[in-house]
Phi, psi and omega in degrees: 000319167342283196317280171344307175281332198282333186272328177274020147095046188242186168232140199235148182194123176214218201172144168182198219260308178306068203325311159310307166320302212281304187302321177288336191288305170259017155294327181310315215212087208277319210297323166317156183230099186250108162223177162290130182194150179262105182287002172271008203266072183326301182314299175286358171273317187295299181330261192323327174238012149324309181278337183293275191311326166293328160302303179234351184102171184276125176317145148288284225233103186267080170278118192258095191267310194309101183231184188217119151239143168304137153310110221307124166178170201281164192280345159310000173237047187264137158258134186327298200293350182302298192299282167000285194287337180288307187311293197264005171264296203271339153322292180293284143356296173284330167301322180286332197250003121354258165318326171266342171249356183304314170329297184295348196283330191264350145300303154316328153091015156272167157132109169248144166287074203262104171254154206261119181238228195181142172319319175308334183279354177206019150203203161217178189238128145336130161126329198238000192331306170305344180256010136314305176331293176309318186300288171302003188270273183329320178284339179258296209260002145300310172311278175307352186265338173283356181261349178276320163323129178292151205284131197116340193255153156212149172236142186241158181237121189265125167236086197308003199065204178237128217242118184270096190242165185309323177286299177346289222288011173261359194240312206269334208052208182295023188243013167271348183295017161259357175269163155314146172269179173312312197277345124337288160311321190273358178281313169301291200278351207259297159324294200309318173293320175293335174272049154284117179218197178307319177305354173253013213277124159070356164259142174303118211237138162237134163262134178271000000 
């Protein structure tokens, strides 16, 4: 998705776990801010984007991606901290970074909210229940966070399909290489995201 808003002429600000990544993103793309921060971290999310919105201002368009799945297994055999980290990633995780950018989006009275949910968020699978959790977690608090927002504003709940990404292929195994990859996809879903508006506030979006 990077390349993609960036080749449409946008500024990008993102975050992830991954000091490599994060390093590579901004040698590719120095004008641009890629830094590390754990988004389940309330305290380092409030950092990040304290400094973001004093820097560039309030994002138009807030994508909230960041996820975890558990390893396939039933869910009495999950390990707490396993369960845990799915809970406070992906759950938490959207909330913290809500909560730290959302003032300004509302101060400015713009702004759209994309969490990122999943076909699991609207149906379910055996193997995966904390990552159902979330999912369906995600789709009620969107839903309810679009009746709060001032009119000008939407929050959307996404559900991207399906992407043969590092996660896919931990569930799905050799049977995700049938799917589109991310650089596929994002040639598709990155438009679709950008013409996202008020009129979408709270209905539940598949990308196409």
């Amino acid at each position: 998705m990077v390349d993609e808003f960036i080749s449409q002429g946008h500024s990008v600000s993102g975050c992830g776990r991954s000091v490599d990544a994060v390093a590579e993103l901004n040698e590719l793309h120095p004008d641009h801010s890629f830094s590390v921060v754990n988004v389940a971290s309330d305290s380092d999310v409030a950092e990040w984007a304290s400094e973001m919105t004093e820097t560039f201002g309030a994002p138009d368009l807030l994508l909230n991606n960041a996820a975890i799945i558990n390893a396939n297994a039933e869910l009495w055999k999950v390990p707490r901290v396993e369960f845990d980290a799915v809970i406070d990633i992906n759950i938490k995780g959207t909330a913290n970074a809500i909560r730290h950018f959302i003032p300004a989006m509302i101060d400015r009275g713009t702004g759209v909210i994309v969490n990122f949910s999943s076909g699991w968020g609207r149906s379910t699978s055996g193997d995966v229940a904390p990552y159902c959790t979330t999912k369906w977690a995600i789709e009620g608090l969107s839903q309810a966070m679009a009746q709060e927002v001032p009119d000008g504003m939407a929050v959307v709940p996404l559900n991207p399909g399906v992407i043969n990404t590092e996660m896919l292929q931990s569930c799905f195994g050799g049977s995700a290489s049938a799917y589109p990859t991310a650089e596929d996809w994002a040639k598709t879903a990155v438009p679709f995201l950008l013409n996202l508006g008020p009129h979408d506030n709270g209905r539940p979006a598949t990308a196409p």
